[in-house]
N, C-alpha and C positions, 0 to 999 in steps of 0.2 A: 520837018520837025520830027524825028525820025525817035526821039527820045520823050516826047509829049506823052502823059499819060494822060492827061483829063483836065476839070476840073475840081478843084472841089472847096466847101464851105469854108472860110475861116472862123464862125462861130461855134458851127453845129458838127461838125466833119462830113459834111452829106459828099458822096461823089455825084458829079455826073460826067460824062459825055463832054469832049472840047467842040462843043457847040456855040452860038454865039447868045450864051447867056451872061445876064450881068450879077443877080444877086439868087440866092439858096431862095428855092420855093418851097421851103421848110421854113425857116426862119427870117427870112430876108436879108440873113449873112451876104459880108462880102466874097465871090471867088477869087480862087488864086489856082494858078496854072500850079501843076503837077510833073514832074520830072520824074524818069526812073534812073537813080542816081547810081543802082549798079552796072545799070549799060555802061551810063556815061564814062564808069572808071576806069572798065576796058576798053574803050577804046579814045579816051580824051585824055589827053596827060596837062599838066600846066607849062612844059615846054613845048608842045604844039599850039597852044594858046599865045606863050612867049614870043613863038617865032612869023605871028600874024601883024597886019599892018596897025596901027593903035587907030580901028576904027571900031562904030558896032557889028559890022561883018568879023570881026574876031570872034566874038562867042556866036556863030552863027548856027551852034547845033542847041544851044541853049535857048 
């Protein structure tokens, strides 16, 4: 997961760490995984995606 950035809050925006936490210990927000979407743009196009098998190993850097 080469493009993982973290965690972080949906309520509060707290970051943390992609550890295996479930909710913000600030507020008890739910998390959501974080992506750095300008890597991704160099070097993922949506024709290399296109040309993957239609499974979930397709977005496998996601």
């Amino acid at each position: 997961m080469g493009f993982f950035r973290g965690l972080e809050c949906h309520l509060c925006g707290t970051k943390f760490p992609g550890e295996a936490l479930f909710v913000c210990d600030q507020c008890l927000g739910p998390l959501e995984a974080t992506y750095d979407y300008d890597l991704i743009k160099t070097t993922l196009t949506r024709e290399l995606i296109a040309s993957r098998p239609l499974n979930l190993w397709r977005y496998r850097e996601l």
